[in-house]
N, CA, C and O atoms as a CHARMM CRD file, in Angstrom:
* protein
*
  348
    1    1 UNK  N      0.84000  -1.18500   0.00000 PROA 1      0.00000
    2    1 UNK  CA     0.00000   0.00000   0.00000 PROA 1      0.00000
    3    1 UNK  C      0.87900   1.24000   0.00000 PROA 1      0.00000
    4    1 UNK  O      1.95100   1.32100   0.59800 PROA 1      0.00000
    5    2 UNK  N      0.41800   2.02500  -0.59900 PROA 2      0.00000
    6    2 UNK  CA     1.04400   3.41300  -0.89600 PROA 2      0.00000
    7    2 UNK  C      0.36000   4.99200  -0.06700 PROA 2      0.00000
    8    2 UNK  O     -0.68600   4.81100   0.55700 PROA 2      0.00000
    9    3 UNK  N      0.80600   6.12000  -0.07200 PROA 3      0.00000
   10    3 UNK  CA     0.08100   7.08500   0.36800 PROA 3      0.00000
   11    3 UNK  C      0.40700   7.78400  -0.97700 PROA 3      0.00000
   12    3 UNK  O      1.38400   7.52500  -1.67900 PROA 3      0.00000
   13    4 UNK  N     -0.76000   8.91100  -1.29200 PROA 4      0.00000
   14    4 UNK  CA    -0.83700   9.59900  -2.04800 PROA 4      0.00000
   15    4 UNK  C     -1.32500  11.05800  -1.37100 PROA 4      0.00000
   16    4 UNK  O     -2.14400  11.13500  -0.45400 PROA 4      0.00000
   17    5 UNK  N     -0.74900  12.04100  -1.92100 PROA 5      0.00000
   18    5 UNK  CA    -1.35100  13.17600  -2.27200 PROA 5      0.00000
   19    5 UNK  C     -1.79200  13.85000  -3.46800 PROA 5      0.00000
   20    5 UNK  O     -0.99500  14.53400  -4.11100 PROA 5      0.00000
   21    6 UNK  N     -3.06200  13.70800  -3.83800 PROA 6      0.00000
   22    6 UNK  CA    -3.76200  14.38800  -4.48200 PROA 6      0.00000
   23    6 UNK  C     -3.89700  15.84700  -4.54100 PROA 6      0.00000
   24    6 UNK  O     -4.29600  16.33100  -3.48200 PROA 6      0.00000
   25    7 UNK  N     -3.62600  16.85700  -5.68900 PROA 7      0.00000
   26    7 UNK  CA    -3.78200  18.09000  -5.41600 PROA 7      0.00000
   27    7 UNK  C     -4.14600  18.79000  -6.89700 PROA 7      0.00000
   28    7 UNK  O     -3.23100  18.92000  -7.71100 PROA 7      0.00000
   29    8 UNK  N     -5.87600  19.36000  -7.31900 PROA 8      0.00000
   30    8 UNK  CA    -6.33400  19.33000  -8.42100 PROA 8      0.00000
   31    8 UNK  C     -6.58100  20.73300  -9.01400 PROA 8      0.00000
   32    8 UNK  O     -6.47800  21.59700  -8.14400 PROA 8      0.00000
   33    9 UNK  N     -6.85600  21.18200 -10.15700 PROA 9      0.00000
   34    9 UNK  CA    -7.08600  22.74400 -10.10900 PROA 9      0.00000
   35    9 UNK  C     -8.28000  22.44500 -11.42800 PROA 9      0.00000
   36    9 UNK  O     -7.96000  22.34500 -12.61200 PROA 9      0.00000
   37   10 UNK  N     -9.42800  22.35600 -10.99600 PROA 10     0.00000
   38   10 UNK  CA   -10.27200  21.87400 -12.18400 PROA 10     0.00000
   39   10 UNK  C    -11.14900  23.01500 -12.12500 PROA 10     0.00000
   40   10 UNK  O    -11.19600  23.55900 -11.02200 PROA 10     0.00000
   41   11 UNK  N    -11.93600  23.56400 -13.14400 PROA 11     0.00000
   42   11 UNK  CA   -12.63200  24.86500 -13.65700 PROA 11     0.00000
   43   11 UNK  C    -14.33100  24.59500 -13.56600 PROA 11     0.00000
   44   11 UNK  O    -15.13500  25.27500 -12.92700 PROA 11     0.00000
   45   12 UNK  N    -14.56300  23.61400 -14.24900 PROA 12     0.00000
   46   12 UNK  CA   -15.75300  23.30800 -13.98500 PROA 12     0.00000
   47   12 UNK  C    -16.70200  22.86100 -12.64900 PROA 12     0.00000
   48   12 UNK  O    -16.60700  21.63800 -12.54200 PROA 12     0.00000
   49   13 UNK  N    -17.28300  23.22800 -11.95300 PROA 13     0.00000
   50   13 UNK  CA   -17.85000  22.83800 -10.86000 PROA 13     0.00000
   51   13 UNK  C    -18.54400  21.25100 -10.55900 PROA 13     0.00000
   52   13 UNK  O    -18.61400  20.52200  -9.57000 PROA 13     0.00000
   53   14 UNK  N    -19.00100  21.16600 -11.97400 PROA 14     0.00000
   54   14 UNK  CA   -19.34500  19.68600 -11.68000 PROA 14     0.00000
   55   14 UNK  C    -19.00100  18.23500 -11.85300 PROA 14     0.00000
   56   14 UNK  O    -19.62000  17.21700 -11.54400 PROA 14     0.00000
   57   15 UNK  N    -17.39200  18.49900 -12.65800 PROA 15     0.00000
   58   15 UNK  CA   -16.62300  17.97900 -12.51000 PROA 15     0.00000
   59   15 UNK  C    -15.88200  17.82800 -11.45900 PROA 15     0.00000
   60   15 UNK  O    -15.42400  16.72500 -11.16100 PROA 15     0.00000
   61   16 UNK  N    -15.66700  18.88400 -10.77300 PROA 16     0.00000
   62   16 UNK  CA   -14.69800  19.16200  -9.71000 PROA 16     0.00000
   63   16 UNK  C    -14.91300  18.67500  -8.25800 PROA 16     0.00000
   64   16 UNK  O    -14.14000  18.52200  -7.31200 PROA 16     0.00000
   65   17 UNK  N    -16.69600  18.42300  -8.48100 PROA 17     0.00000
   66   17 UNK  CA   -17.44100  17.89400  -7.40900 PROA 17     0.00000
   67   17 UNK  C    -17.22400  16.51500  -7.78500 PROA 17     0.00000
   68   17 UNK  O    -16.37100  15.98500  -7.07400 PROA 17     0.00000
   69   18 UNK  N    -17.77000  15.68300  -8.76200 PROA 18     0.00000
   70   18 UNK  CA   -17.20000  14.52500  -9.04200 PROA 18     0.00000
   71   18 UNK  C    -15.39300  13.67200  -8.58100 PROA 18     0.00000
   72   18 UNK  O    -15.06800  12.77300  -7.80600 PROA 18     0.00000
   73   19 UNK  N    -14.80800  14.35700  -9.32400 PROA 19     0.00000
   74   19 UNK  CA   -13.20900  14.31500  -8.79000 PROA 19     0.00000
   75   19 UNK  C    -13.45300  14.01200  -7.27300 PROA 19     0.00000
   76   19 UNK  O    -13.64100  12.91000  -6.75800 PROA 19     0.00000
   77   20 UNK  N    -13.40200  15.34400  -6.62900 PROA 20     0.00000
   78   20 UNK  CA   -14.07900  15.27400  -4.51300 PROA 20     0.00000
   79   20 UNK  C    -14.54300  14.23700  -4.25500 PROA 20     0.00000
   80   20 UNK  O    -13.93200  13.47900  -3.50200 PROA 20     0.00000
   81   21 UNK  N    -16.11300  13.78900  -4.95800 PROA 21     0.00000
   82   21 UNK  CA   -16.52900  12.55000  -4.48600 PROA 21     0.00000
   83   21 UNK  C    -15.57400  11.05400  -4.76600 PROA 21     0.00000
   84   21 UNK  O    -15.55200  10.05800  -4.04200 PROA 21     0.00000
   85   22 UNK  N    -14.91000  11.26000  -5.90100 PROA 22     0.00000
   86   22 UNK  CA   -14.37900   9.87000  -6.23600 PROA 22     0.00000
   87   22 UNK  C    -13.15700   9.98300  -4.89800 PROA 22     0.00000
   88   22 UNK  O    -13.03500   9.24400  -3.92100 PROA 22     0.00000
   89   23 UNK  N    -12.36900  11.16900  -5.28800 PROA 23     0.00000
   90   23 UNK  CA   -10.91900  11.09600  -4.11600 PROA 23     0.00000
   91   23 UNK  C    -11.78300  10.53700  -2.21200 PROA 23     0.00000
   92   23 UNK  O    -11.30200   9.91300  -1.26600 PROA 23     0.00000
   93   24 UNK  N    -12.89900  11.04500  -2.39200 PROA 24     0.00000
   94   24 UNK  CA   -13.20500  10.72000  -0.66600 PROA 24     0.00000
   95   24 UNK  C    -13.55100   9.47000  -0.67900 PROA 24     0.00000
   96   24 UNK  O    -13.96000   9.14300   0.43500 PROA 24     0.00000
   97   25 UNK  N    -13.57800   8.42200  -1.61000 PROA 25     0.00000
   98   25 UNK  CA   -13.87400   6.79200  -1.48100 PROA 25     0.00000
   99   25 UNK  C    -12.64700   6.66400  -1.11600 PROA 25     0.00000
  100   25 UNK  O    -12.50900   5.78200  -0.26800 PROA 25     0.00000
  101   26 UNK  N    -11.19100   7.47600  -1.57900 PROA 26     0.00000
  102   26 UNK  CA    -9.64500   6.64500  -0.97500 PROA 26     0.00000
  103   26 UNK  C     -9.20200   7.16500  -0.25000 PROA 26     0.00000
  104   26 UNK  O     -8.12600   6.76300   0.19200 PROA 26     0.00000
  105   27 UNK  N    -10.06900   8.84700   0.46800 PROA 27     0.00000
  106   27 UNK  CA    -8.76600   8.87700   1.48300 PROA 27     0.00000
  107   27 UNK  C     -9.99800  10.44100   1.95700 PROA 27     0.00000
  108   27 UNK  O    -11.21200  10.55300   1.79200 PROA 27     0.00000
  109   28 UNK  N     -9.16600  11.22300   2.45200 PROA 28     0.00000
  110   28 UNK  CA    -9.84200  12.31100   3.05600 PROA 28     0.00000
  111   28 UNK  C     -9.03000  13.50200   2.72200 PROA 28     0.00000
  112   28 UNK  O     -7.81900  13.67200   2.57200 PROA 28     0.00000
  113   29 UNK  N    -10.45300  14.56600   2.62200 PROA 29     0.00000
  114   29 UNK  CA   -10.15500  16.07500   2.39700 PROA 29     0.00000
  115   29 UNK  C     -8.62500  16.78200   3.16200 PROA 29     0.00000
  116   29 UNK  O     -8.44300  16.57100   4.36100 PROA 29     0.00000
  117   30 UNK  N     -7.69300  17.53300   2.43200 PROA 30     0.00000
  118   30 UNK  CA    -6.94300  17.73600   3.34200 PROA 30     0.00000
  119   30 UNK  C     -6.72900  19.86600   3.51800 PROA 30     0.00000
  120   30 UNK  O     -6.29200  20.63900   4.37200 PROA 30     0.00000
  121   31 UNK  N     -7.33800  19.97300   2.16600 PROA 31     0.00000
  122   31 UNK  CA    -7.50200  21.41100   1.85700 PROA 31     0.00000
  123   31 UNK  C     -8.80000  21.60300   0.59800 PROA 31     0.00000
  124   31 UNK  O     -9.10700  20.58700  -0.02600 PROA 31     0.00000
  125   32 UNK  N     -9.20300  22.34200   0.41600 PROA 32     0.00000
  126   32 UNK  CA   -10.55400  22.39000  -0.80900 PROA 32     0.00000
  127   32 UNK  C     -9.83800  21.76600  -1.77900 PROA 32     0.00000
  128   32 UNK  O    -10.67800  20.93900  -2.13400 PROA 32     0.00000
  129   33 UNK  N     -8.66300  21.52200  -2.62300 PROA 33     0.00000
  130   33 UNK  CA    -8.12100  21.21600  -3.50700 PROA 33     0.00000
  131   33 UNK  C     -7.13600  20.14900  -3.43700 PROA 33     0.00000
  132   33 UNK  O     -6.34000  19.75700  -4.29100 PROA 33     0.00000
  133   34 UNK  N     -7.36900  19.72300  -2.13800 PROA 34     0.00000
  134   34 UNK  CA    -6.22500  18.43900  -1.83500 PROA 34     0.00000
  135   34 UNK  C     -6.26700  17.53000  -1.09300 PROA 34     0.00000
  136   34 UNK  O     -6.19300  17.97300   0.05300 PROA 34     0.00000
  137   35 UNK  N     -6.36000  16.30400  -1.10500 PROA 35     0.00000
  138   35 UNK  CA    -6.72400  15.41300  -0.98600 PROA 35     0.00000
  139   35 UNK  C     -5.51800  14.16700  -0.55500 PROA 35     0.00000
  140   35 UNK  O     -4.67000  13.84400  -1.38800 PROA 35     0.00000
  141   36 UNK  N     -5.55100  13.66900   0.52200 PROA 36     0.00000
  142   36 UNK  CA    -4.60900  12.92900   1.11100 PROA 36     0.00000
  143   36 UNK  C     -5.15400  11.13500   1.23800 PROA 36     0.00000
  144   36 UNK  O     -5.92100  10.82900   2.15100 PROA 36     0.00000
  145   37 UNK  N     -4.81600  10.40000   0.54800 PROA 37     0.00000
  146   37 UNK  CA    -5.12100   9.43000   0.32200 PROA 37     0.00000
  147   37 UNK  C     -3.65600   8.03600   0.92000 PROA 37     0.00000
  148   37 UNK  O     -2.67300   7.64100   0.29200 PROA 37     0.00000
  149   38 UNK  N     -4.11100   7.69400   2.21500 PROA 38     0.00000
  150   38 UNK  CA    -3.36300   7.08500   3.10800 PROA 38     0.00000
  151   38 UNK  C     -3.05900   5.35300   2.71400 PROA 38     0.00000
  152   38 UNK  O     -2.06600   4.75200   3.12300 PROA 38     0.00000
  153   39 UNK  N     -4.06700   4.77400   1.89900 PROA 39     0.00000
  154   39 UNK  CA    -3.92400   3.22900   1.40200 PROA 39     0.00000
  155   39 UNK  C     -4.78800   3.15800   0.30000 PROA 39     0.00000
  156   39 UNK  O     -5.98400   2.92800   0.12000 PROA 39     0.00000
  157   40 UNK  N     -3.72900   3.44800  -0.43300 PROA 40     0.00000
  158   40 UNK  CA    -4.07400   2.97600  -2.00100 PROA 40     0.00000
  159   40 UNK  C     -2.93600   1.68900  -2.67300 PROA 40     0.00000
  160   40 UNK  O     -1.71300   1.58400  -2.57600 PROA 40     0.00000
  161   41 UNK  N     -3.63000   1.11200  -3.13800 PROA 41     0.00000
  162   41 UNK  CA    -2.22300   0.30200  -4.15700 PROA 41     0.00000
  163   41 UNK  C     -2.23300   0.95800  -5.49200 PROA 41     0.00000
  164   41 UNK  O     -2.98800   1.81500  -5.95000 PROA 41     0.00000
  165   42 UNK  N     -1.26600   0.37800  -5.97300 PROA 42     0.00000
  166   42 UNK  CA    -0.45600   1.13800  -7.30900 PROA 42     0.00000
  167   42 UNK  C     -1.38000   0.76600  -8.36100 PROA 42     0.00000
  168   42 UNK  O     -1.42800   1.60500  -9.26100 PROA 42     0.00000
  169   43 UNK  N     -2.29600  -0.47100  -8.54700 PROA 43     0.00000
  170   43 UNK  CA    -3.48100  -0.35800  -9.35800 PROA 43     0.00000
  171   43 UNK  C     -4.34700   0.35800  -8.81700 PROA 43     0.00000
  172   43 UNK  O     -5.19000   0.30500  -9.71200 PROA 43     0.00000
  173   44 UNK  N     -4.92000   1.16800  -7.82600 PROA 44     0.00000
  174   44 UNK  CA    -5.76200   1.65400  -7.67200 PROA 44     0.00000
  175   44 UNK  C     -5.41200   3.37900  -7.74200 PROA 44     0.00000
  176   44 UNK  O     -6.25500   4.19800  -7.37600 PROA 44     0.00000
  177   45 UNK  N     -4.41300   3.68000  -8.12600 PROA 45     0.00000
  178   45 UNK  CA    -3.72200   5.50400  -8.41800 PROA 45     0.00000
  179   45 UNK  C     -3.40000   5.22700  -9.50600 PROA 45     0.00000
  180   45 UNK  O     -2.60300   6.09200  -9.87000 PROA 45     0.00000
  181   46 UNK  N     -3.63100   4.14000 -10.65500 PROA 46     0.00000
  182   46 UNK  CA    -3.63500   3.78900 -12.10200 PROA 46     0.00000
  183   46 UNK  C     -5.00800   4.32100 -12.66500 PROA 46     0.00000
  184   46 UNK  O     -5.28100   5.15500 -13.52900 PROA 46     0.00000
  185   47 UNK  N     -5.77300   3.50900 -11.83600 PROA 47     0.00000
  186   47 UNK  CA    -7.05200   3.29600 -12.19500 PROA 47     0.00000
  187   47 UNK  C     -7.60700   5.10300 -12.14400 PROA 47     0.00000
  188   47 UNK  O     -7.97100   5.77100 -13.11200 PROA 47     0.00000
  189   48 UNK  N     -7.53300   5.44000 -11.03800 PROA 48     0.00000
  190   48 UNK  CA    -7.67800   6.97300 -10.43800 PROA 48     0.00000
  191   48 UNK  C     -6.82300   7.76900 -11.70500 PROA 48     0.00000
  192   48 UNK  O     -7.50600   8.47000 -12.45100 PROA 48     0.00000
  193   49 UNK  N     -5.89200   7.70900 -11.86800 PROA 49     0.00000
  194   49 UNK  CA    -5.67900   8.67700 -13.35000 PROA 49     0.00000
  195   49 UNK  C     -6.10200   8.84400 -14.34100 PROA 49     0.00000
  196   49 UNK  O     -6.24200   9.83400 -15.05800 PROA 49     0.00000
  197   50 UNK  N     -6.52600   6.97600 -14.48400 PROA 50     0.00000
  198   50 UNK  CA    -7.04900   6.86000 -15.83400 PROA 50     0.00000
  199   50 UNK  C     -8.31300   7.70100 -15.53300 PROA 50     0.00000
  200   50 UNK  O     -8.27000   8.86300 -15.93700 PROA 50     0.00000
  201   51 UNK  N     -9.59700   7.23700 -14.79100 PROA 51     0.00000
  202   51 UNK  CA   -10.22900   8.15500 -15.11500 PROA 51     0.00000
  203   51 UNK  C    -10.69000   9.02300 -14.75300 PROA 51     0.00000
  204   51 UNK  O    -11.82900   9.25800 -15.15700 PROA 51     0.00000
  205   52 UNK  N    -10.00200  10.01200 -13.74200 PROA 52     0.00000
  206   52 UNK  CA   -10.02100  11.86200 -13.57000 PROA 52     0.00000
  207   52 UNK  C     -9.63800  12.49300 -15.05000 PROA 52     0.00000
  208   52 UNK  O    -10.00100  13.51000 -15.64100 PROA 52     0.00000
  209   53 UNK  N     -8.54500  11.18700 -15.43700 PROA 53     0.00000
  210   53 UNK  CA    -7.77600  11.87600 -16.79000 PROA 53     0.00000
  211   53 UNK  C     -9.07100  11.92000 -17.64600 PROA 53     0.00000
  212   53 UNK  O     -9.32400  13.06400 -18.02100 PROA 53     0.00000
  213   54 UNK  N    -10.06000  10.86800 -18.10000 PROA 54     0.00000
  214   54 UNK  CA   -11.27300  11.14900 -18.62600 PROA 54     0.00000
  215   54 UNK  C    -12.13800  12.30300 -18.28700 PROA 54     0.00000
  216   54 UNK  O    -12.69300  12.98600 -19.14700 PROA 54     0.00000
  217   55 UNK  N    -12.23900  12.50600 -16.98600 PROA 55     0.00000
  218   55 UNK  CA   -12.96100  13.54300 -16.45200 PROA 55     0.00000
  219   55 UNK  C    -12.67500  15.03300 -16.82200 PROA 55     0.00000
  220   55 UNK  O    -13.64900  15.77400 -16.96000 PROA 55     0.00000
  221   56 UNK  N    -11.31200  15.57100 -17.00900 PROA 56     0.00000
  222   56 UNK  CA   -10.96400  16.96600 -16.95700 PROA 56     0.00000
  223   56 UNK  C    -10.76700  17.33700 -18.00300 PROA 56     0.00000
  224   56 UNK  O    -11.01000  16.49500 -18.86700 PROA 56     0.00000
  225   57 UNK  N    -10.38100  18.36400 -18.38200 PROA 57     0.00000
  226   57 UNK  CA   -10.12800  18.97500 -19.44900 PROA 57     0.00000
  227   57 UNK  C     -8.73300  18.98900 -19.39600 PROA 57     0.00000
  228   57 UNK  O     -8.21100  19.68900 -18.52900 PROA 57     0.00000
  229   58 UNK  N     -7.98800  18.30900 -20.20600 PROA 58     0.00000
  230   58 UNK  CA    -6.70000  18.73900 -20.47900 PROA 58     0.00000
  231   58 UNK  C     -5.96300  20.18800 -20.54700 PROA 58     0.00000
  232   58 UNK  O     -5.02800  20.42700 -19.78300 PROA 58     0.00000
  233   59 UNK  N     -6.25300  20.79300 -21.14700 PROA 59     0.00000
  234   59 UNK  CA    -6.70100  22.40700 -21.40000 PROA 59     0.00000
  235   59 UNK  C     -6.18200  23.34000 -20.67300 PROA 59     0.00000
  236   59 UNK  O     -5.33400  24.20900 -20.87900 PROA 59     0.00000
  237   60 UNK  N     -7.02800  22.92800 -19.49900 PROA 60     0.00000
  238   60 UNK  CA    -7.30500  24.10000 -18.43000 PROA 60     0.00000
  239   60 UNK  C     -7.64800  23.45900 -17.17900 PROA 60     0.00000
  240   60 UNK  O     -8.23500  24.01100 -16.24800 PROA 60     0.00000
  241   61 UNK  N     -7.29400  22.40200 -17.20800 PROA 61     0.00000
  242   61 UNK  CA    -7.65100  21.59900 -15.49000 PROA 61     0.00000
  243   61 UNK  C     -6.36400  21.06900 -15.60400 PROA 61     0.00000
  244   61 UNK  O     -5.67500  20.87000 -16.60500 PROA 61     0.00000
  245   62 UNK  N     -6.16300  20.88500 -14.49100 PROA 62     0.00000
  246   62 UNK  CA    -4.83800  19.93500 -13.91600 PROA 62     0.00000
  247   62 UNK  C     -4.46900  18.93700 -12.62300 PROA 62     0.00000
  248   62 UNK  O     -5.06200  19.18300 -11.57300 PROA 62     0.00000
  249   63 UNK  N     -3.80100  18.15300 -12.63800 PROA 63     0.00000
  250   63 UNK  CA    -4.65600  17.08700 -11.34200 PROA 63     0.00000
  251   63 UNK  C     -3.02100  16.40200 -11.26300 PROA 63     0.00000
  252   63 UNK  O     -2.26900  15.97400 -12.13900 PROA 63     0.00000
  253   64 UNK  N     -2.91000  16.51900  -9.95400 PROA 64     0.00000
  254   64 UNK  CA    -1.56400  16.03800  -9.34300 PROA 64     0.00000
  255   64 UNK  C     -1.57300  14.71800  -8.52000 PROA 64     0.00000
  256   64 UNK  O     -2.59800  14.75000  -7.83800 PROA 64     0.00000
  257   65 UNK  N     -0.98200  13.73600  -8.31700 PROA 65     0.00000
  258   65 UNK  CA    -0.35200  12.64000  -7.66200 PROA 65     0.00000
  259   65 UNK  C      0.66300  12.44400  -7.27800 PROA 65     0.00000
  260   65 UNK  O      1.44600  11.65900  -7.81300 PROA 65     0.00000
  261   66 UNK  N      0.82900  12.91600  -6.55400 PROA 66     0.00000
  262   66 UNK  CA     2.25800  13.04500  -5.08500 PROA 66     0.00000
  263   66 UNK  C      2.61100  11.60900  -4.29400 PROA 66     0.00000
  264   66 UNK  O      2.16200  11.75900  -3.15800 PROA 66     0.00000
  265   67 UNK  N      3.12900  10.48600  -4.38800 PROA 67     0.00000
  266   67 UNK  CA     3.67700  10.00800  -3.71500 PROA 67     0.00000
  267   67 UNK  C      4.22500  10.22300  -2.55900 PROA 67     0.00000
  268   67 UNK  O      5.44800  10.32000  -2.65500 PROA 67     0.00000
  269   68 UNK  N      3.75500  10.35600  -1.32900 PROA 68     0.00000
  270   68 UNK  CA     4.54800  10.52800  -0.10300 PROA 68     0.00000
  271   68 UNK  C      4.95100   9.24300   0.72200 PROA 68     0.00000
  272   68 UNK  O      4.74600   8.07000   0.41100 PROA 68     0.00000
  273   69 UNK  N      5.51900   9.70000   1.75000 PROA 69     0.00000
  274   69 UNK  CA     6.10700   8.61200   2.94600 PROA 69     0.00000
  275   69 UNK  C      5.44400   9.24900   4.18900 PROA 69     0.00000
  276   69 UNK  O      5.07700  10.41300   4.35100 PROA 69     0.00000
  277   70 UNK  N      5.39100   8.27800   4.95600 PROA 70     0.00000
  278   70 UNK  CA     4.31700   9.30500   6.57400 PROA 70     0.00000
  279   70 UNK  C      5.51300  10.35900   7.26400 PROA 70     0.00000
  280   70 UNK  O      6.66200  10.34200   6.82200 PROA 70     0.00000
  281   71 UNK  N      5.16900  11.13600   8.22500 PROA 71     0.00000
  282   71 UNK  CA     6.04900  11.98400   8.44500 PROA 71     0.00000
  283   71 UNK  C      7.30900  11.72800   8.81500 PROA 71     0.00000
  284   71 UNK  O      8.31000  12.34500   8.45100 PROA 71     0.00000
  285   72 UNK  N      7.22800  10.46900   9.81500 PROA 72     0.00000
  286   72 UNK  CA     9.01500  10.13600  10.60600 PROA 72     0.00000
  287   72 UNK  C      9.67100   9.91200   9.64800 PROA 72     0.00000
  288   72 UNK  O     10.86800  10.19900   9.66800 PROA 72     0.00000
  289   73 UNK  N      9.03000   9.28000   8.42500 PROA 73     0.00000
  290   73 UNK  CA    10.08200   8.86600   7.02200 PROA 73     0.00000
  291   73 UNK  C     10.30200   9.60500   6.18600 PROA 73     0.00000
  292   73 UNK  O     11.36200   9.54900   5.56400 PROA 73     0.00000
  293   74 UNK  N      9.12500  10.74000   5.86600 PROA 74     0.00000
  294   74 UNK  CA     9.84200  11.78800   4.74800 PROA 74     0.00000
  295   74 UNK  C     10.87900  12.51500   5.17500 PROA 74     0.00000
  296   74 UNK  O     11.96100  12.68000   4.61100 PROA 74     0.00000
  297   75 UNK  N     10.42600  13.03000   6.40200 PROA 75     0.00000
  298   75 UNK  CA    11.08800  13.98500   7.20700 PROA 75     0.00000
  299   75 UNK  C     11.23400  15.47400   6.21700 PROA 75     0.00000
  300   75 UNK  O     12.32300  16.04700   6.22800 PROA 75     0.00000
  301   76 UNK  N     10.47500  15.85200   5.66400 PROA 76     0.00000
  302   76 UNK  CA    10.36100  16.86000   4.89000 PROA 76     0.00000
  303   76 UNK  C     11.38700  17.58400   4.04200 PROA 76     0.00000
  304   76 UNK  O     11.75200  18.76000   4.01500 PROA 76     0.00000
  305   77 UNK  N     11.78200  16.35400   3.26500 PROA 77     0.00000
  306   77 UNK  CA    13.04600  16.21700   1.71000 PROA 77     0.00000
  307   77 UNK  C     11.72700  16.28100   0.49900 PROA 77     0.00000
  308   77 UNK  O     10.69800  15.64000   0.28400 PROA 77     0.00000
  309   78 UNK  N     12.22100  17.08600   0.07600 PROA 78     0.00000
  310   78 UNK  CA    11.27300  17.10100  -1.42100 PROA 78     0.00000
  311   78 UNK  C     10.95000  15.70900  -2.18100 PROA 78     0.00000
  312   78 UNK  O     11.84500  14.93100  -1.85200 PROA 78     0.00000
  313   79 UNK  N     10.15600  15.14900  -2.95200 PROA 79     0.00000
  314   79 UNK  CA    10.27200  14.17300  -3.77600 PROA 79     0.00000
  315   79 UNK  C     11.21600  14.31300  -4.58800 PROA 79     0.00000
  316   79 UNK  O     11.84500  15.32900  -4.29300 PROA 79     0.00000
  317   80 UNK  N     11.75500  13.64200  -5.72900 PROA 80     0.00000
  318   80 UNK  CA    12.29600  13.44600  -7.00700 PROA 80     0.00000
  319   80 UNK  C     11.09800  13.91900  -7.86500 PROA 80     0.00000
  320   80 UNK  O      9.92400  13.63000  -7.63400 PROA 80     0.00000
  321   81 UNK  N     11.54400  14.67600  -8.87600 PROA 81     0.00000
  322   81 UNK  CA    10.77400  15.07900  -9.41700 PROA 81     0.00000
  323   81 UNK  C     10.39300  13.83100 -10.59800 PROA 81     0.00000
  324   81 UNK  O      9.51200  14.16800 -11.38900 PROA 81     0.00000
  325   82 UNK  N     10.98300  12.40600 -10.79200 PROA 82     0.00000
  326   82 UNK  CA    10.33800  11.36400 -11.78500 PROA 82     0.00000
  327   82 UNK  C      9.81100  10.79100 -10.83300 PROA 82     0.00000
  328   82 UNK  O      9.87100   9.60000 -11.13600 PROA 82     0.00000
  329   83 UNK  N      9.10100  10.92600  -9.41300 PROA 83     0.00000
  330   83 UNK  CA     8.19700  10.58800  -8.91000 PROA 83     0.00000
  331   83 UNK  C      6.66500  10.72100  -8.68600 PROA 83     0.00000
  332   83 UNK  O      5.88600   9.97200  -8.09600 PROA 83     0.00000
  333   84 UNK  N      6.44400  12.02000  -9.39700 PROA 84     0.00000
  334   84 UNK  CA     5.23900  12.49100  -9.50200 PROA 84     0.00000
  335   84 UNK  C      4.31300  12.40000 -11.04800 PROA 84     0.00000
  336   84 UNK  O      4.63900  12.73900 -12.18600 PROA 84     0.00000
  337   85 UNK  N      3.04300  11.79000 -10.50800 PROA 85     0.00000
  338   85 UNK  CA     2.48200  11.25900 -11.94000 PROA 85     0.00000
  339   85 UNK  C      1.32200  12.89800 -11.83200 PROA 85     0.00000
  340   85 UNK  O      0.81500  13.46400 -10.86300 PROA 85     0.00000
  341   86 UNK  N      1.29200  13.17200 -13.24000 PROA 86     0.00000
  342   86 UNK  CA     0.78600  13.74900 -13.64200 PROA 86     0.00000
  343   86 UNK  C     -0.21900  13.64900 -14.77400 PROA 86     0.00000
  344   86 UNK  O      0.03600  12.92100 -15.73300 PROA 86     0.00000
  345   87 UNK  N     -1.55100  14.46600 -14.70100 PROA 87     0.00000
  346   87 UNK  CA    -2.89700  14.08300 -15.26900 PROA 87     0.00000
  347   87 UNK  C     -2.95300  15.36700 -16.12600 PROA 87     0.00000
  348   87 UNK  O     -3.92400  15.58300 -16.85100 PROA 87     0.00000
């Protein structure tokens, strides 16, 4: 199992509500736009790209997946930047 941070910038409202509802089946609100998702597996932040990636507008929406570690282990070092999947 993995942790994720989710963090989205979508334009449309009823998309954006959608996105919210799907992210709160894996994890919980952490800011209006971000979303902290504590046990996911790596098919299930596949699955979650694939389809937010359906959901948004390429365009003009944008939708982040952050890989983290819990706090004693990150200890607050930036990621690698070929760690972050992007939508």
């Amino acid at each position: 199992m993995m942790k994720y941070l989710v963090a989205y910038d979508i334009g449309d409202d009823r998309v954006r509500a959608k996105v919210s509802r799907l992210l709160m089946k894996y994890g919980y609100r952490i800011q209006l736009s971000v979303f902290y998702l504590p046990r996911v597996s790596l098919s299930e932040v596949e699955a979650l790209v694939k389809t937010i990636g359906e959901m948004v507008d390429p365009r003009r929406d944008r939708v982040f997946f952050y890989p983290v570690e819990s706090v004693e282990e990150f200890m607050g070092y930036p990621l690698e930047p070929w760690e972050v999947l992007v939508v």
